[in-house]
C-alpha positions in Angstrom: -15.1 -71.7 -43.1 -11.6 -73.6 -42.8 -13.3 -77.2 -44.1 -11.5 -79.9 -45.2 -7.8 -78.0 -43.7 -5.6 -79.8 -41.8 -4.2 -77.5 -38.8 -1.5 -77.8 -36.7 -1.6 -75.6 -33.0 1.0 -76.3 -30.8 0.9 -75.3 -27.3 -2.5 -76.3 -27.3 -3.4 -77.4 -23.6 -4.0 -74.2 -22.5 -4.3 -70.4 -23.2 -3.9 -69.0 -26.7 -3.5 -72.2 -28.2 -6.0 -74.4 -26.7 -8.6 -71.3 -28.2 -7.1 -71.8 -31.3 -7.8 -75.5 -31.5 -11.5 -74.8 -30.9 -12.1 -71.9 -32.8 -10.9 -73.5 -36.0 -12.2 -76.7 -35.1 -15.3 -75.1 -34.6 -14.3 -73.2 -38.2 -14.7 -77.2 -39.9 -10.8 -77.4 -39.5 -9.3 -81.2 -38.8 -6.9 -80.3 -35.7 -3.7 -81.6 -34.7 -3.3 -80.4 -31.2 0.1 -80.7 -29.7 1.8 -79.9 -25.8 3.9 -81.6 -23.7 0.5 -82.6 -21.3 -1.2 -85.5 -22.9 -3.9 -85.2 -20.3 -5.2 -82.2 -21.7 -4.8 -82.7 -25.1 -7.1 -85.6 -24.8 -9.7 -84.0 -22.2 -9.6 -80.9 -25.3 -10.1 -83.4 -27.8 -13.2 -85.5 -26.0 -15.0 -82.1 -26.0 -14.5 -81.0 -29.5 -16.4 -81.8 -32.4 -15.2 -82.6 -35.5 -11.6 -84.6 -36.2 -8.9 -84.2 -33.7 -5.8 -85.9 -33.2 -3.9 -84.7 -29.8 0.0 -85.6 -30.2 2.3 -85.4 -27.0 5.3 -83.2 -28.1 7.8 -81.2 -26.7 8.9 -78.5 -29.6 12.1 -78.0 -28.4 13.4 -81.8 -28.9 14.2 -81.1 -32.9 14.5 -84.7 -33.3 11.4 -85.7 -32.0 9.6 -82.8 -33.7 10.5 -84.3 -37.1 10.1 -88.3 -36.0 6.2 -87.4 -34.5 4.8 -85.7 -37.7 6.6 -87.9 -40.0 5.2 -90.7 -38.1 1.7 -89.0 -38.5 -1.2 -91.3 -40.0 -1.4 -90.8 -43.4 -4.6 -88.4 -43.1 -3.1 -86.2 -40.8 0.0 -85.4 -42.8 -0.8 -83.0 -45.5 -1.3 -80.0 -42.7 -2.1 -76.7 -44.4 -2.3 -74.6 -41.0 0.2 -74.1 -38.6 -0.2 -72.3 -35.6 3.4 -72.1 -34.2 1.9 -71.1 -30.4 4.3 -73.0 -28.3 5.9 -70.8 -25.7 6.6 -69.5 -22.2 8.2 -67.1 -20.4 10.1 -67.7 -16.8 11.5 -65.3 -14.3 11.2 -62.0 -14.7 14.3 -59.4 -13.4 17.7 -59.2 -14.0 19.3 -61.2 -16.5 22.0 -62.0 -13.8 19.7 -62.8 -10.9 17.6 -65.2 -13.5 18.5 -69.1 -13.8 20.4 -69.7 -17.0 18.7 -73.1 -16.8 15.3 -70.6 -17.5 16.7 -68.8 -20.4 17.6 -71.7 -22.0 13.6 -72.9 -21.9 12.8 -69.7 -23.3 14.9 -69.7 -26.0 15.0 -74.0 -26.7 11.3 -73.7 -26.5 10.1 -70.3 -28.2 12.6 -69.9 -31.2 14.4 -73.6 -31.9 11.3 -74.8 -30.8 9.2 -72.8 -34.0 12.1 -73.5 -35.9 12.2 -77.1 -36.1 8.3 -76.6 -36.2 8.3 -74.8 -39.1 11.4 -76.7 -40.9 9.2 -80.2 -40.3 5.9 -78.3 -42.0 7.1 -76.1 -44.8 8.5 -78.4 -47.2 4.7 -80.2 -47.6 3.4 -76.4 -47.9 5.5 -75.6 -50.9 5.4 -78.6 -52.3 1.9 -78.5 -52.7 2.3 -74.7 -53.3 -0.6 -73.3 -50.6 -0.9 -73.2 -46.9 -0.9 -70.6 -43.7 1.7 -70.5 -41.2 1.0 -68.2 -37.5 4.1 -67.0 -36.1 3.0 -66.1 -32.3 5.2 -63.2 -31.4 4.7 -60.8 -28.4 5.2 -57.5 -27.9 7.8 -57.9 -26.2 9.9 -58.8 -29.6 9.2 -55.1 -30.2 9.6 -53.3 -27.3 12.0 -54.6 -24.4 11.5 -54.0 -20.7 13.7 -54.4 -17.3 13.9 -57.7 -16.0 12.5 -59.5 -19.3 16.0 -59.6 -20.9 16.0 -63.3 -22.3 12.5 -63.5 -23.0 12.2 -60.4 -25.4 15.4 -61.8 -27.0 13.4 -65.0 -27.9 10.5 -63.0 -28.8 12.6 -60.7 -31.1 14.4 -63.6 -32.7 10.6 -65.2 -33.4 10.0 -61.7 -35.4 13.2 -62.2 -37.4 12.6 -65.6 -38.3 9.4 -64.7 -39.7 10.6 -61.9 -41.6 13.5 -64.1 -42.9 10.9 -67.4 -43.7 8.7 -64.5 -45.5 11.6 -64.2 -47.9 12.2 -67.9 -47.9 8.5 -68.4 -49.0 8.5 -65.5 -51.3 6.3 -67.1 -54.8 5.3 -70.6 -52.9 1.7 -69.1 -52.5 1.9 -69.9 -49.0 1.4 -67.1 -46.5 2.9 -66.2 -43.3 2.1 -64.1 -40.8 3.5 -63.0 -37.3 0.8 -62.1 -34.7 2.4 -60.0 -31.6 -0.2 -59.6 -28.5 -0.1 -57.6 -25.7 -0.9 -58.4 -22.5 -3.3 -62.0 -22.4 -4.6 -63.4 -19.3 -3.9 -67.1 -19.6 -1.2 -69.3 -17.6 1.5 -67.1 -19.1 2.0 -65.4 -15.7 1.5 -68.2 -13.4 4.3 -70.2 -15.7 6.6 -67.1 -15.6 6.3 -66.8 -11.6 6.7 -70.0 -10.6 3.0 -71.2 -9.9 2.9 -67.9 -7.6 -0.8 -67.6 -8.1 -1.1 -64.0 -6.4 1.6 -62.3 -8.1 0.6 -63.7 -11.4 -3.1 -62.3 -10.2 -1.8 -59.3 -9.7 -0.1 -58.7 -13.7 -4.2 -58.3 -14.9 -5.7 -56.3 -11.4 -7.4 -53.8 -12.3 -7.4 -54.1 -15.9 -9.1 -55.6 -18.2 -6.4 -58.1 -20.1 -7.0 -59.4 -23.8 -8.4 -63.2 -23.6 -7.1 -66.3 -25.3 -10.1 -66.2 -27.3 -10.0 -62.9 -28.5 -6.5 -63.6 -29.9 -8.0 -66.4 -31.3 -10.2 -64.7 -33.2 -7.9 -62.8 -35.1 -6.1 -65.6 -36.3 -9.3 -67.4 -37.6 -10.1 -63.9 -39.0 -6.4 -64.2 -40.6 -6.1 -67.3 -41.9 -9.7 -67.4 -43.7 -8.9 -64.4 -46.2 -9.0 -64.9 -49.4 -6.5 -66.5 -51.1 -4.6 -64.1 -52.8 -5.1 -61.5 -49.4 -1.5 -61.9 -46.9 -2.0 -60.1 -43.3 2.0 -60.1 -42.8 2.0 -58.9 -39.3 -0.2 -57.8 -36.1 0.2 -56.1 -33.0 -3.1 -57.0 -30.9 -3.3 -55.3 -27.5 -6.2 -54.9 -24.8 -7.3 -51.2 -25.2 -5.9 -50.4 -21.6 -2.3 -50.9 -23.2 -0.7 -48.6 -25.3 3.2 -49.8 -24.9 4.8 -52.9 -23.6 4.7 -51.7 -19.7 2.3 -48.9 -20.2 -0.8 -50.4 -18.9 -4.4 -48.2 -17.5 -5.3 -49.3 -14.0 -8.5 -48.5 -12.9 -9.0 -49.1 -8.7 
């Protein structure tokens, strides 16, 4: 049981996030939830139990990262758990038919994004000399694949800058850990295509896709070992995948 931890999740109005703010609030965890979509931060928060506190944020304004959780109320600020969630993807094909406009989301968003993130929370960590921090990876930052060229650059950078925080951290007593998944059925698709609901249908036909949930699971697994266990790193996939574009389809 996580009671009496503050968490932080952002990303948390949808997909991998949004199960991560229930499953630990579930867990007895007080939960921060952050997105840019205040809407469903507050719809999430009127359904779960327990302490909640949704904050509009967009990750990738550093300035406003460090101005909304140093603006926190007092009993929200000691946060204990991040889950550094927030990402997308957009476009997928050649680097030089993509928008430049969409590689700098990716790369504002899902690495300065975790970095001001992280640079906002660690300090009160280390200071108080415990805490968890989930680094949300992909795949993708291990294995590259045509027409993905500036997201599994973001996603490879995310894997750097948590192997280079885990020597920054080195004899705080706070753990860090960087969870890669596979292939998740969530809005990830529908984001990266545009709101193309059919071809984003057709990335899981036939398969059978990890869930938000089941990703969840394995951080509330992870982050309620014992204190002196670390799980450094994870590579979760569906059991129908066994490489980043090597996927079992079943008609």
């Amino acid at each position: 049981m996580l009671v009496e931890r503050t968490a932080l999740v952002t990303g948390a109005s949808s997909g991998i996030g949004e199960a991560c703010a229930r499953q630990l609030a579930r867990a007895g965890a007080r939960v921060i939830v952050t997105a840019r979509r205040r809407d469903r931060l507050e719809a999430l928060a009127a359904e779960l139990d327990g302490p909640i506190h949704p904050l509009e944020l967009d990750v990738s304004d550093h300035h406003a990262v460090q101005r909304a959780l140093d603006e926190l109320p007092t009993e929200w600020r000691d946060i204990d758990l991040l889950v550094n969630n927030a990402g997308l993807a957009a476009g997928l094909g050649p680097l030089w038919d993509n928008a430049p406009a969409d590689w700098w989301a990716m790369l504002d968003t899902n690495v300065a994004g975790a970095m001001s993130v992280a640079a906002a929370v660690l300090p009160g960590m280390v200071e108080r000399g415990r805490g968890d921090v989930i680094m949300i990876g992909s795949i993708a930052g291990r294995e590259a694949y045509p027409g993905g060229a500036a997201y599994c650059a973001s996603k490879a950078a995310v894997h750097q800058l948590t192997d280079a925080l885990r020597g920054d951290l080195h004899g705080t007593g706070v753990r860090l850990c960087l969870v890669e998944p596979g292939m998740v059925e969530t809005e990830f698709s529908l984001v990266r295509f545009g709101g193309d609901a059919d071809r984003a249908a057709a990335v899981y036909q036939d398969t059978t896709p990890l869930t938000a949930d089941d990703v969840a699971d394995v951080i509330t697994w992870i982050v309620d070992r014992p204190d002196h266990v670390e799980v450094a790193d994870v590579l979760v996939m569906p059991t129908a995948q066994s490489a980043a574009t090597r996927v079992e389809r079943r008609r």
